[in-house]
N, CA, C and O atoms as a printed pandas DataFrame, in Angstrom:
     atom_number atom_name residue_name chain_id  residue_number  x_coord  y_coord  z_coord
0              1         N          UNK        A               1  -54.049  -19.099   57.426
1              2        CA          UNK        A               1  -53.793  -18.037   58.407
2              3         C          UNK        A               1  -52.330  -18.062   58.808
3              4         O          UNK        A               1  -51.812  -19.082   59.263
4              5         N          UNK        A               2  -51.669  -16.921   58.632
5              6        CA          UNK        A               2  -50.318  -17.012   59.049
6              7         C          UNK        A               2  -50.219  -16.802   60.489
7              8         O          UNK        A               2  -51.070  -16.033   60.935
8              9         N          UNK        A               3  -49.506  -17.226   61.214
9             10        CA          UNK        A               3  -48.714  -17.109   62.590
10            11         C          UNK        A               3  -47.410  -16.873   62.905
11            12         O          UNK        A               3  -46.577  -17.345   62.131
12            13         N          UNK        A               4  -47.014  -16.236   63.885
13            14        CA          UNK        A               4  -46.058  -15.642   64.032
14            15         C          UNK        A               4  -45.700  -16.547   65.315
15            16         O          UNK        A               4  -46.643  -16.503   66.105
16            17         N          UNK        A               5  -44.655  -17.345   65.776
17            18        CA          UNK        A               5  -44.650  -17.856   67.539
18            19         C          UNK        A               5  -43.048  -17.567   67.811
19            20         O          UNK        A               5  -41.967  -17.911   67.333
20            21         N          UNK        A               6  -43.519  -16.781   68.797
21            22        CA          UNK        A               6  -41.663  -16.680   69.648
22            23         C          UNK        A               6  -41.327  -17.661   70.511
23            24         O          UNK        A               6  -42.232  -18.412   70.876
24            25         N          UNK        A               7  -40.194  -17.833   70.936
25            26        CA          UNK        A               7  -39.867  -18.363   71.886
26            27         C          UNK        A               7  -38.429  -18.243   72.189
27            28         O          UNK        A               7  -37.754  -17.882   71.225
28            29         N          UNK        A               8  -37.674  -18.495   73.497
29            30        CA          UNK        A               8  -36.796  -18.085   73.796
30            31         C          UNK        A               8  -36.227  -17.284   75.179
31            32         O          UNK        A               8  -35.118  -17.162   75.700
32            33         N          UNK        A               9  -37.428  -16.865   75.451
33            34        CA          UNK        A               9  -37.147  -15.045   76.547
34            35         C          UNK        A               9  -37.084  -16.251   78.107
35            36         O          UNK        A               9  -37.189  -17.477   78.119
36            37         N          UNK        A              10  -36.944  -15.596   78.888
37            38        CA          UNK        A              10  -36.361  -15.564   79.954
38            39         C          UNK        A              10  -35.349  -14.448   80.855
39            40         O          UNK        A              10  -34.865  -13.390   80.453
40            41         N          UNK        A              11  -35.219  -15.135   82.289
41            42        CA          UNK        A              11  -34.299  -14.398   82.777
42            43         C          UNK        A              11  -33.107  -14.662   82.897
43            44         O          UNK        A              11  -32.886  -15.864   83.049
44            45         N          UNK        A              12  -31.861  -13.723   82.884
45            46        CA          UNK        A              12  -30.682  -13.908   82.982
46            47         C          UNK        A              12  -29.863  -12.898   83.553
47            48         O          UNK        A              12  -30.226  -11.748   83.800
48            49         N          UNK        A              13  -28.744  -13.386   83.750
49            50        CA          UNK        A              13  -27.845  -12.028   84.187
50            51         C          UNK        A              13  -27.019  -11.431   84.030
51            52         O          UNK        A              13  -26.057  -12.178   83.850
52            53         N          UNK        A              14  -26.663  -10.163   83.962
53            54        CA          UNK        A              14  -26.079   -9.008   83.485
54            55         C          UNK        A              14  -25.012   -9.748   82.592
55            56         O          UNK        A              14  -24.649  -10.748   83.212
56            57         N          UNK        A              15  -24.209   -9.626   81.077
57            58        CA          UNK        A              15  -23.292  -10.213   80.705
58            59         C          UNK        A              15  -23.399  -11.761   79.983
59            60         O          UNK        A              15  -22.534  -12.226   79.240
60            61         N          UNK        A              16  -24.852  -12.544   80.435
61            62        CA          UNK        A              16  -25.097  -13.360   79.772
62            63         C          UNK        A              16  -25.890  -14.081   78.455
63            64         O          UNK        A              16  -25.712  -13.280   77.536
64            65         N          UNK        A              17  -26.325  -14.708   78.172
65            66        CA          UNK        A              17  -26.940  -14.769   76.434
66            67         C          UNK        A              17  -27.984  -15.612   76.332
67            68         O          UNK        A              17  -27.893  -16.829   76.489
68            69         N          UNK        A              18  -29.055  -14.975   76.056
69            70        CA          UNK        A              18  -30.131  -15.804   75.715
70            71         C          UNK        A              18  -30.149  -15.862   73.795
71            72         O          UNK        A              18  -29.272  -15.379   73.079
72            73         N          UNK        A              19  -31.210  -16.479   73.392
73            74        CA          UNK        A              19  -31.695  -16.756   71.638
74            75         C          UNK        A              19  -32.812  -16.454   71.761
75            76         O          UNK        A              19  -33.361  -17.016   72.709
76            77         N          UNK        A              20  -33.416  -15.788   71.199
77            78        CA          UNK        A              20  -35.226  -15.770   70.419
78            79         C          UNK        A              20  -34.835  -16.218   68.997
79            80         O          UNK        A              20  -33.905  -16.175   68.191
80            81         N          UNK        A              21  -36.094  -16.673   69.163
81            82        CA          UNK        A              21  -36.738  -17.716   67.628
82            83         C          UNK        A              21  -38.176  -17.006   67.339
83            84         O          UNK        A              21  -39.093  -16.630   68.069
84            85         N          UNK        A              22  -38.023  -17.002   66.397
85            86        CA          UNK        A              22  -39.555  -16.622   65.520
86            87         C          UNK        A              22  -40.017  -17.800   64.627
87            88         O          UNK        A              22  -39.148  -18.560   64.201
88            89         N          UNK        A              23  -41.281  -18.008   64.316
89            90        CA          UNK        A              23  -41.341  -19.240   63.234
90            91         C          UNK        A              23  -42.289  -18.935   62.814
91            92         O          UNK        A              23  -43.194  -18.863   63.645
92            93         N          UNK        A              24  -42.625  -18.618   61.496
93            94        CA          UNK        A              24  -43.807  -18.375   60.516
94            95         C          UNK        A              24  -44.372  -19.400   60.008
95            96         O          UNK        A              24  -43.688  -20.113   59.274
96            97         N          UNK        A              25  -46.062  -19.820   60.315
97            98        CA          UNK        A              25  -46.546  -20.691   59.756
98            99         C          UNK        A              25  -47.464  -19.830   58.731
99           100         O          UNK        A              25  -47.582  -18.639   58.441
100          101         N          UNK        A              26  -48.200  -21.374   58.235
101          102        CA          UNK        A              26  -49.210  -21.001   57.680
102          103         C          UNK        A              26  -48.782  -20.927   56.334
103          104         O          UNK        A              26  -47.766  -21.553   56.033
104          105         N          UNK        A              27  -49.616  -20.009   55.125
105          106        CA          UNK        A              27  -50.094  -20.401   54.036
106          107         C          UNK        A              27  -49.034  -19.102   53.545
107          108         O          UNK        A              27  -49.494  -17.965   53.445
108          109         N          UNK        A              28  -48.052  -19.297   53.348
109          110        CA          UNK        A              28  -46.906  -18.120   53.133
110          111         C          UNK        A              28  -46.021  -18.550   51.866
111          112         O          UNK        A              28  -45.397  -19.594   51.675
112          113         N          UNK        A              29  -46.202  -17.144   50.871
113          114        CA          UNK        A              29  -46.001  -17.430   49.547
114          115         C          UNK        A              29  -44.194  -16.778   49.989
115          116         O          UNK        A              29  -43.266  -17.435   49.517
116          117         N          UNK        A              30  -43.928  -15.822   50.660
117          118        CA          UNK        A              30  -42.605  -15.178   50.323
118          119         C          UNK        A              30  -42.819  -14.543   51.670
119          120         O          UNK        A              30  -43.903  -14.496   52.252
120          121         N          UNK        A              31  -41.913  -14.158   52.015
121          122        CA          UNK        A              31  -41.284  -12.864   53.164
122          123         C          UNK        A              31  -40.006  -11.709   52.959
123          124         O          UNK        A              31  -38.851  -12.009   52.655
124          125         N          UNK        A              32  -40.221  -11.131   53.062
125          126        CA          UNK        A              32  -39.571   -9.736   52.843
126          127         C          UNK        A              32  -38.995   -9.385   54.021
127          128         O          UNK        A              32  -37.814   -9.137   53.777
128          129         N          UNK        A              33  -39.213   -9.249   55.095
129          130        CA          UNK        A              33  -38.358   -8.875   56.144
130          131         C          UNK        A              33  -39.140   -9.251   57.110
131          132         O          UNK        A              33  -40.363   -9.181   57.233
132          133         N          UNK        A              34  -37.767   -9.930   58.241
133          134        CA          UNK        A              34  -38.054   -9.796   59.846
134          135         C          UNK        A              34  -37.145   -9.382   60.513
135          136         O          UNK        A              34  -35.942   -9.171   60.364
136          137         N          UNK        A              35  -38.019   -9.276   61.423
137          138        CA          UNK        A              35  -37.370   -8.482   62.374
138          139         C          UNK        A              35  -37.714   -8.206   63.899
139          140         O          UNK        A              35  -38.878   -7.850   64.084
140          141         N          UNK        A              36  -37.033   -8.291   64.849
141          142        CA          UNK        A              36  -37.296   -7.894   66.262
142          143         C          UNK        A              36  -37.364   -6.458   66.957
143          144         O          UNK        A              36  -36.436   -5.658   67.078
144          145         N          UNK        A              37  -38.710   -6.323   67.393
145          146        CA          UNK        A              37  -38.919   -5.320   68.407
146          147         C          UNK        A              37  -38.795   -5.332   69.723
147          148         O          UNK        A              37  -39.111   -6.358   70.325
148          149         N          UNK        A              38  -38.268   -4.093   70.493
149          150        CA          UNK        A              38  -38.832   -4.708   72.165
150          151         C          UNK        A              38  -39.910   -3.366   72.529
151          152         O          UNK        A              38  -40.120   -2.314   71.924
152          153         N          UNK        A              39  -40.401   -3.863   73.646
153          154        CA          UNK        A              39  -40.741   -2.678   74.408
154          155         C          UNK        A              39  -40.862   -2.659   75.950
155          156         O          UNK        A              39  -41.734   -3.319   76.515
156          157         N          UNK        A              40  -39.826   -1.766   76.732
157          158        CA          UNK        A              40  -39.827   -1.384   77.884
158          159         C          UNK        A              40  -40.963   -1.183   78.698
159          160         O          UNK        A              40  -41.737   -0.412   78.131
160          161         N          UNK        A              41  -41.390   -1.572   79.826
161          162        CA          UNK        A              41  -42.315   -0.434   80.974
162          163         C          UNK        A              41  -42.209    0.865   80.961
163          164         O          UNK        A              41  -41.422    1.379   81.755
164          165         N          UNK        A              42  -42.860    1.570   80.194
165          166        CA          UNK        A              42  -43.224    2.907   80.413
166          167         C          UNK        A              42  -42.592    3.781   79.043
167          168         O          UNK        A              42  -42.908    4.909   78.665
168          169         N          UNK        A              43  -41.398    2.645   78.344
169          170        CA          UNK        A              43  -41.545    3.288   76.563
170          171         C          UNK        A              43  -41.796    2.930   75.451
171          172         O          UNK        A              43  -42.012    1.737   75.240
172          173         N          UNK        A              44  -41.841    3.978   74.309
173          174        CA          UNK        A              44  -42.151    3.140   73.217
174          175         C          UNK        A              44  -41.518    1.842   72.912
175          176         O          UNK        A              44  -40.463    1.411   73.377
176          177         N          UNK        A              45  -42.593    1.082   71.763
177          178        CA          UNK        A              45  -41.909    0.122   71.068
178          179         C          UNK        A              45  -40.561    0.665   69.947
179          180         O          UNK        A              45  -40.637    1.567   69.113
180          181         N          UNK        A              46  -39.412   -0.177   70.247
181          182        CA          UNK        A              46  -38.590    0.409   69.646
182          183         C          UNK        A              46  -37.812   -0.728   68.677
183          184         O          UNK        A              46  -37.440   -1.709   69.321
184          185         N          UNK        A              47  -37.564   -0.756   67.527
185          186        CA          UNK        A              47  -37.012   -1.439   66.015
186          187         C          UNK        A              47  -34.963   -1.858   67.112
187          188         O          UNK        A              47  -34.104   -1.092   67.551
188          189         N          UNK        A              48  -35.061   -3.115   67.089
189          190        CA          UNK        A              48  -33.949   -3.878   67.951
190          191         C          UNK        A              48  -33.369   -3.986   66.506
191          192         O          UNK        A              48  -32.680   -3.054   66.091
192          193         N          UNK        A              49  -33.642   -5.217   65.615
193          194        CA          UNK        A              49  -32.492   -5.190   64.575
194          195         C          UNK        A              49  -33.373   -5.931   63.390
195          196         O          UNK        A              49  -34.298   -6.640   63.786
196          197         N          UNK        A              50  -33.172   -5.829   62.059
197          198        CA          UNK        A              50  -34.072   -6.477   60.866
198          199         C          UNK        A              50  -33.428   -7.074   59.926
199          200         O          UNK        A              50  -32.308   -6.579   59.796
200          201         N          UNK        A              51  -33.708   -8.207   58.970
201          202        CA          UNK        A              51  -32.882   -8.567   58.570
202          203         C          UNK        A              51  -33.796   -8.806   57.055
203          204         O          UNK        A              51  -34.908   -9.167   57.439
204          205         N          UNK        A              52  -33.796   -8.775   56.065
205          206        CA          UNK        A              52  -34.594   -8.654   54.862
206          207         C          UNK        A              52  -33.994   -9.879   53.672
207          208         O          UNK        A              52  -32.878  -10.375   53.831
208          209         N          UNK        A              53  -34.776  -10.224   52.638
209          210        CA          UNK        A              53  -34.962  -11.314   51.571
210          211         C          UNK        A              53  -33.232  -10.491   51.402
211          212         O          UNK        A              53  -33.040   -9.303   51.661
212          213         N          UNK        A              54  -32.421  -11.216   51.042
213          214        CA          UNK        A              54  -30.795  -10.613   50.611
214          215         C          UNK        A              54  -29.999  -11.263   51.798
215          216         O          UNK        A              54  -28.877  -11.739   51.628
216          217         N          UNK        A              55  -30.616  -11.255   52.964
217          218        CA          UNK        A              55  -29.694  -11.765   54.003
218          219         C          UNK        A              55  -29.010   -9.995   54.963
219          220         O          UNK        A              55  -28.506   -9.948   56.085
220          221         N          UNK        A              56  -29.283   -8.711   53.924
221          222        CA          UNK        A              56  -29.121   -7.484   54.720
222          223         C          UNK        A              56  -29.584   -7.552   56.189
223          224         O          UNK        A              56  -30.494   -8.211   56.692
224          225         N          UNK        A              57  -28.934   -6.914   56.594
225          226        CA          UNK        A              57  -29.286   -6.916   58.154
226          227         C          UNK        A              57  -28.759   -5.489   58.564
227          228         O          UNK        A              57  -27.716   -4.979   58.155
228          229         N          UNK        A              58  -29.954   -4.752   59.730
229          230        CA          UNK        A              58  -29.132   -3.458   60.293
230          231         C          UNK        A              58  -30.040   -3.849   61.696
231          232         O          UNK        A              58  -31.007   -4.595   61.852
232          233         N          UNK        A              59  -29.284   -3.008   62.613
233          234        CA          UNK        A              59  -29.305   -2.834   63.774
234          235         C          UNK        A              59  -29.414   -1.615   64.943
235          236         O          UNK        A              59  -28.425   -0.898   64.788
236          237         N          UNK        A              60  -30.114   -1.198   65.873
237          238        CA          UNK        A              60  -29.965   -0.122   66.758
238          239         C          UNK        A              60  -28.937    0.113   67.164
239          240         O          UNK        A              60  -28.285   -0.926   67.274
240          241         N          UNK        A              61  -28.025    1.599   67.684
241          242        CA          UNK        A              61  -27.069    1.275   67.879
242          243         C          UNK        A              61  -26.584    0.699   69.034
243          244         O          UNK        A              61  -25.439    0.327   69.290
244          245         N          UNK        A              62  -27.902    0.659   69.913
245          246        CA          UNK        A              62  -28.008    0.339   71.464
246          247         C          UNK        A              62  -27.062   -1.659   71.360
247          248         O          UNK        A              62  -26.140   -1.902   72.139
248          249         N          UNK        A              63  -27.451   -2.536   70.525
249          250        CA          UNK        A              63  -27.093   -3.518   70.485
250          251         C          UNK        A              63  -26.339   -3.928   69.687
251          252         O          UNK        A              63  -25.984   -5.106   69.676
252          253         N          UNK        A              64  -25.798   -2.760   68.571
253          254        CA          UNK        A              64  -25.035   -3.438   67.929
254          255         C          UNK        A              64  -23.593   -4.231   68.408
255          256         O          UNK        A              64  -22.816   -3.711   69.208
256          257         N          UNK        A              65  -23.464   -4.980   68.061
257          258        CA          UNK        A              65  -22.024   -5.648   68.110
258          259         C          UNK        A              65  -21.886   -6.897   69.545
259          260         O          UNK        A              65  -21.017   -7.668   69.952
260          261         N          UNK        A              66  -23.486   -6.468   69.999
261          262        CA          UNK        A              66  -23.707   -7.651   70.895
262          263         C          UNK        A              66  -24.524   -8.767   70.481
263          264         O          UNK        A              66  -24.266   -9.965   70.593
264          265         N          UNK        A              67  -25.836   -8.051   69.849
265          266        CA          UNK        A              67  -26.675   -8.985   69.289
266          267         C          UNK        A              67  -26.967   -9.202   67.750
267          268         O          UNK        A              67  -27.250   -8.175   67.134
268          269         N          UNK        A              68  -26.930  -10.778   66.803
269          270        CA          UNK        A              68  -26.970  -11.144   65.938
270          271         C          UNK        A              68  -28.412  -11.721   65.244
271          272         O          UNK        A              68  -29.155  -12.553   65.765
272          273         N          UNK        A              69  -28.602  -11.072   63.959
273          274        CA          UNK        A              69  -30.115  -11.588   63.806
274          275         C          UNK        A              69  -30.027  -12.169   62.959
275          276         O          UNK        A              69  -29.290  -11.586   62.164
276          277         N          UNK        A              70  -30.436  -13.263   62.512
277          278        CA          UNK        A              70  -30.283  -14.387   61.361
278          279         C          UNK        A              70  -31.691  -14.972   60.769
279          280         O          UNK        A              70  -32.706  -15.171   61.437
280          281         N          UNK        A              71  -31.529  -15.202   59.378
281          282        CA          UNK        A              71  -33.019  -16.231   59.195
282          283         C          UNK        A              71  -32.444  -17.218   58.715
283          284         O          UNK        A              71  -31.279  -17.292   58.326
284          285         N          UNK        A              72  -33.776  -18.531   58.736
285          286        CA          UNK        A              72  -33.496  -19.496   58.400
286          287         C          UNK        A              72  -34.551  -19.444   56.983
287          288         O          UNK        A              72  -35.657  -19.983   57.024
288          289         N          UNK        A              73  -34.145  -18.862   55.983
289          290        CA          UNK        A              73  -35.233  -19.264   54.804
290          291         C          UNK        A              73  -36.110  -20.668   54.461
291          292         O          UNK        A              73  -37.212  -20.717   53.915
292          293         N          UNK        A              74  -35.530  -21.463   54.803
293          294        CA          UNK        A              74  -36.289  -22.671   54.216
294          295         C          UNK        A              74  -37.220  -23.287   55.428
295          296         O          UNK        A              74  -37.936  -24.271   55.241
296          297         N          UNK        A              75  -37.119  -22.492   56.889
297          298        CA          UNK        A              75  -37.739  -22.788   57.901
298          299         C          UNK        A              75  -38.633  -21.705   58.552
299          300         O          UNK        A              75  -39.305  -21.790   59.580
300          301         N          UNK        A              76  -38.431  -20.375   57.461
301          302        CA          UNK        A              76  -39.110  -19.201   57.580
302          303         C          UNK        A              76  -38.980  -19.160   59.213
303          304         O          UNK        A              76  -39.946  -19.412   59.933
304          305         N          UNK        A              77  -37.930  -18.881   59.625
305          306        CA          UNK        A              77  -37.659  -18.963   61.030
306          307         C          UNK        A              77  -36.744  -17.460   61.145
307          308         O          UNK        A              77  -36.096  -16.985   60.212
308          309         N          UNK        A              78  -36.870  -16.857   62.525
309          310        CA          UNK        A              78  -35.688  -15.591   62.702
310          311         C          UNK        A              78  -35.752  -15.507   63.868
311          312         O          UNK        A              78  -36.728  -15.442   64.616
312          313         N          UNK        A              79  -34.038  -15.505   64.174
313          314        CA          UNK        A              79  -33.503  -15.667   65.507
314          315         C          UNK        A              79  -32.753  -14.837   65.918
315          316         O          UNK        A              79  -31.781  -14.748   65.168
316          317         N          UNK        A              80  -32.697  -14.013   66.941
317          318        CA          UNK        A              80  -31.927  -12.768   67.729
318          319         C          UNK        A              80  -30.999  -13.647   68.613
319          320         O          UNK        A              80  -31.539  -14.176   69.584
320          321         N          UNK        A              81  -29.631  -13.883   68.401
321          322        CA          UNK        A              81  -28.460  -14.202   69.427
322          323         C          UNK        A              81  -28.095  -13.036   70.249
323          324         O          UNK        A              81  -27.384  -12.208   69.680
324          325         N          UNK        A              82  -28.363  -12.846   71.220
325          326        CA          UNK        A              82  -28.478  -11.936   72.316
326          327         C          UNK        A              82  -26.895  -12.196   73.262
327          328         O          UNK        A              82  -26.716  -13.317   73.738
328          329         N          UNK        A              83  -26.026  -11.313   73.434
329          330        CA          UNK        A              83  -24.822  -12.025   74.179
330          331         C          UNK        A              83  -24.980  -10.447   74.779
331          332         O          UNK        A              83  -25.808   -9.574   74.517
332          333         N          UNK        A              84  -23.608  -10.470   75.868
333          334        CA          UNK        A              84  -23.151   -8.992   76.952
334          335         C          UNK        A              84  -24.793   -8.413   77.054
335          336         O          UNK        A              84  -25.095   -7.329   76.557
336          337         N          UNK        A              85  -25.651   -9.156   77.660
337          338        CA          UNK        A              85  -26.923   -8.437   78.026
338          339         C          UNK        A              85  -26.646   -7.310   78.785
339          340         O          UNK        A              85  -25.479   -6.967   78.976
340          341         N          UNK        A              86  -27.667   -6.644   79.278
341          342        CA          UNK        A              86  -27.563   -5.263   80.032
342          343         C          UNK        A              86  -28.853   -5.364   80.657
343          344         O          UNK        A              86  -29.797   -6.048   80.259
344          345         N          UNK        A              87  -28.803   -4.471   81.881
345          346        CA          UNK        A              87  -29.962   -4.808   82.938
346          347         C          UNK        A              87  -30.741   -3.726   81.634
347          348         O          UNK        A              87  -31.523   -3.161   82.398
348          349         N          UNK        A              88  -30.919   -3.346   80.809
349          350        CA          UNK        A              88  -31.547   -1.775   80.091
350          351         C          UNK        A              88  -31.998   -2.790   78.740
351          352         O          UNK        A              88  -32.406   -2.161   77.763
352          353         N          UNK        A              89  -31.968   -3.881   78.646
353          354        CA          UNK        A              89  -32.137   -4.942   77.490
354          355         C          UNK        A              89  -33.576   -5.281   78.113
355          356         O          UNK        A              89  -34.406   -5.292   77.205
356          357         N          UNK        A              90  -33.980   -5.480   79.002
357          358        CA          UNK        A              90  -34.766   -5.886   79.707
358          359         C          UNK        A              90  -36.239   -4.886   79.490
359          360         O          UNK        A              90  -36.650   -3.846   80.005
360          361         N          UNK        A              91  -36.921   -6.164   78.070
361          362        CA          UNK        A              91  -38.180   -5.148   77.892
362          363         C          UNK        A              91  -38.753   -6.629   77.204
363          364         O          UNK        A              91  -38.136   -7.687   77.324
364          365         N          UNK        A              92  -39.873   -6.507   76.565
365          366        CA          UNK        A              92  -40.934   -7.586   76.035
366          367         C          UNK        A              92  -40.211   -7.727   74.335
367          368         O          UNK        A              92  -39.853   -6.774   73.642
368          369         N          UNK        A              93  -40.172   -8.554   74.126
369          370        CA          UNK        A              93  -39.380   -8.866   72.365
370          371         C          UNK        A              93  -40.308   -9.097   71.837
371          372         O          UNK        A              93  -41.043   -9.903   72.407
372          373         N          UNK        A              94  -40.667   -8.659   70.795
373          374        CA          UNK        A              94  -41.687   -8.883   69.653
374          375         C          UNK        A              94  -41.215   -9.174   67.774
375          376         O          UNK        A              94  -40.665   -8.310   67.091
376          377         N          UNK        A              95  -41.492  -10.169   67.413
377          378        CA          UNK        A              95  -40.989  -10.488   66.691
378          379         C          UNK        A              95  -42.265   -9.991   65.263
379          380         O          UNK        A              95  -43.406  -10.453   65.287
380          381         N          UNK        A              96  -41.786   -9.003   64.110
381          382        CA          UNK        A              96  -42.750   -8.939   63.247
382          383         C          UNK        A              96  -42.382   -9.358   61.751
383          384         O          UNK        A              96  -41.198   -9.579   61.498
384          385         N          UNK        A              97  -43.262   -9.467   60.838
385          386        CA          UNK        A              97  -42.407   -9.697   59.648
386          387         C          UNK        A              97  -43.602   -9.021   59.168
387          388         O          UNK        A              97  -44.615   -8.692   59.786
388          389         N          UNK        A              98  -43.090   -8.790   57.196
389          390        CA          UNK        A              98  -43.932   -8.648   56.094
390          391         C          UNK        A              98  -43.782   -9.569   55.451
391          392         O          UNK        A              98  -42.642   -9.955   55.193
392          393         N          UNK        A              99  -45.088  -10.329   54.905
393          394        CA          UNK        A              99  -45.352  -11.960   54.535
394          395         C          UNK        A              99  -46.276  -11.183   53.549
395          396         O          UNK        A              99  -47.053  -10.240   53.705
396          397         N          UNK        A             100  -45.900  -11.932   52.472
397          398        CA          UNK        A             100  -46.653  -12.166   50.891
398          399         C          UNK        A             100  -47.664  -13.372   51.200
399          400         O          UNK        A             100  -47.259  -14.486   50.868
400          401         N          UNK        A             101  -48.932  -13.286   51.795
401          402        CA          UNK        A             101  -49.667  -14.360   51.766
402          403         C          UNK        A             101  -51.119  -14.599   51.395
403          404         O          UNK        A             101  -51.958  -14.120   52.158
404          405         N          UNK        A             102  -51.469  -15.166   50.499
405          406        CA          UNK        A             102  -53.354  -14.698   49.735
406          407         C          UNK        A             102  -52.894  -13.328   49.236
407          408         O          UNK        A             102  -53.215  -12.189   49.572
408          409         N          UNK        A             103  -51.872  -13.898   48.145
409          410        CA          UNK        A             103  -51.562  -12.814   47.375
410          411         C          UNK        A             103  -52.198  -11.180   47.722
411          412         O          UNK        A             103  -52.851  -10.315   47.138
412          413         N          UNK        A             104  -51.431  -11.436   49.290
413          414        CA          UNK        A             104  -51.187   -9.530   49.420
414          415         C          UNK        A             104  -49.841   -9.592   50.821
415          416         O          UNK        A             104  -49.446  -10.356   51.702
416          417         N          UNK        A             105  -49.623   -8.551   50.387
417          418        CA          UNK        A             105  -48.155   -8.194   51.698
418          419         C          UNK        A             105  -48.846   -7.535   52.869
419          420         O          UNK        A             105  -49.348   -6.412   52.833
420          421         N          UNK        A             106  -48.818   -8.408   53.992
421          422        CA          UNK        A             106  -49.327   -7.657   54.801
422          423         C          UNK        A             106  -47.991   -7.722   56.590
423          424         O          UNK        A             106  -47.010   -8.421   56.844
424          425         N          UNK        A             107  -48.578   -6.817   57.225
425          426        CA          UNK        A             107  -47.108   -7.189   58.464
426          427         C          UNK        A             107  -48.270   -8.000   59.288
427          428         O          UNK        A             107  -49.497   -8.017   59.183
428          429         N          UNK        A             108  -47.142   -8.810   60.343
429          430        CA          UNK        A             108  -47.763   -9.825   61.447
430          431         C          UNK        A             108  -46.823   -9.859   62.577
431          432         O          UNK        A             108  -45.622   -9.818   62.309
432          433         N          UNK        A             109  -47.224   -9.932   63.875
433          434        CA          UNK        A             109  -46.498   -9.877   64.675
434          435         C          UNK        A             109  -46.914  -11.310   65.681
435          436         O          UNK        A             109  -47.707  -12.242   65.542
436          437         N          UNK        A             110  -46.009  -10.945   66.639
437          438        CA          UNK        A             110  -45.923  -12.397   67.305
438          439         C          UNK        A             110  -46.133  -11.650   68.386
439          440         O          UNK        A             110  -46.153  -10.420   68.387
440          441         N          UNK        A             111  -46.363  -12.668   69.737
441          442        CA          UNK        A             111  -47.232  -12.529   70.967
442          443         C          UNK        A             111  -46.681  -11.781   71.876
443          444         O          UNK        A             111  -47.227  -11.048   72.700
444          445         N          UNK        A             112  -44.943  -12.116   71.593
445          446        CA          UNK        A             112  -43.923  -11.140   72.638
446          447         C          UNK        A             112  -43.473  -12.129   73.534
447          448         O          UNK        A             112  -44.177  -13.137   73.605
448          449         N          UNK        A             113  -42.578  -12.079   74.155
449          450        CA          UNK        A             113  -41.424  -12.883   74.964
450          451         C          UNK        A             113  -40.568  -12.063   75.224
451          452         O          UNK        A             113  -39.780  -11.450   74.504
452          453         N          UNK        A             114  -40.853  -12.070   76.951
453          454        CA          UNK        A             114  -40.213  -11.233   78.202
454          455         C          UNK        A             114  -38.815  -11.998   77.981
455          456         O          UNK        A             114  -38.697  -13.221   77.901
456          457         N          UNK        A             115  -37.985  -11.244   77.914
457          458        CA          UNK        A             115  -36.591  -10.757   78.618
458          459         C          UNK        A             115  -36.134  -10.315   79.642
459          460         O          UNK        A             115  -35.997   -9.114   79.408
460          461         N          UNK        A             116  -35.781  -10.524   80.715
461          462        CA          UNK        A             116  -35.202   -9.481   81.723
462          463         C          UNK        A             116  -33.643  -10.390   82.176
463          464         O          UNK        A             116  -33.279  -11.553   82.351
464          465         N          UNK        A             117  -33.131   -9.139   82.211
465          466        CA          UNK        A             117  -31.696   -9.164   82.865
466          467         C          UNK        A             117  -31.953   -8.217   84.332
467          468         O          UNK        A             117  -32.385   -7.130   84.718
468          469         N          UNK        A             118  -31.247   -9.707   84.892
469          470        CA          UNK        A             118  -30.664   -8.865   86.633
470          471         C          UNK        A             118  -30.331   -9.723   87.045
471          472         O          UNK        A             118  -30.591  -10.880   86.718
472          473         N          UNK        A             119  -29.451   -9.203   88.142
473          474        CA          UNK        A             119  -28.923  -10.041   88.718
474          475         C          UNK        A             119  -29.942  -10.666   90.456
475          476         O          UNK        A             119  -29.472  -11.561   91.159
């Protein structure tokens, strides 16, 4: 059974930097892409930044150039470096991937880890 576990979220304030971590267990032949979602009180879930088998990476334009998404291949791990937060950053992070596992590709998501910025 694959698993998805975040960790990381917390509170902070305006201008400062938290990390999320993702870590894929379980019985996992390959991965194709991860990537972080958030979602606000009262909007959709919205695609934060993804990073795919190549090391490619794209981003919303809401965060670009603040926040960095990286994997660790050999630890099937993916981490969002979060810096110049914004009180408007402040929504639930969800971390999903597509995992090759019992030979089929299927997506998996993780439990979510609150963020909030304020002061």
């Amino acid at each position: 059974q694959v698993q998805l576990v975040e960790s990381g979220g917390g509170l902070v304030q305006p201008g400062g930097s938290l990390r999320l971590s993702c870590a894929a267990s379980g019985m996992i032949f390959s991965i194709n892409v991860m990537d972080w979602y958030r979602q606000a009180p009262g909007k959709e879930r919205e695609l934060v930044a993804v990073i795919r088998s190549g090391d490619s990476t794209n981003y919303a334009a809401s965060v670009k150039g603040r926040f960095t998404i990286s994997m660790d291949n050999a630890k099937n791990t993916v981490t969002l470096q979060m810096n110049s937060l914004k009180p408007e950053d402040t929504a639930v992070y969800y971390c999903h991937a597509d995992i090759v596992a019992g030979g089929r590709l299927r997506p998996y998501w993780g439990q979510g880890t609150q963020v909030t910025v304020s002061s």
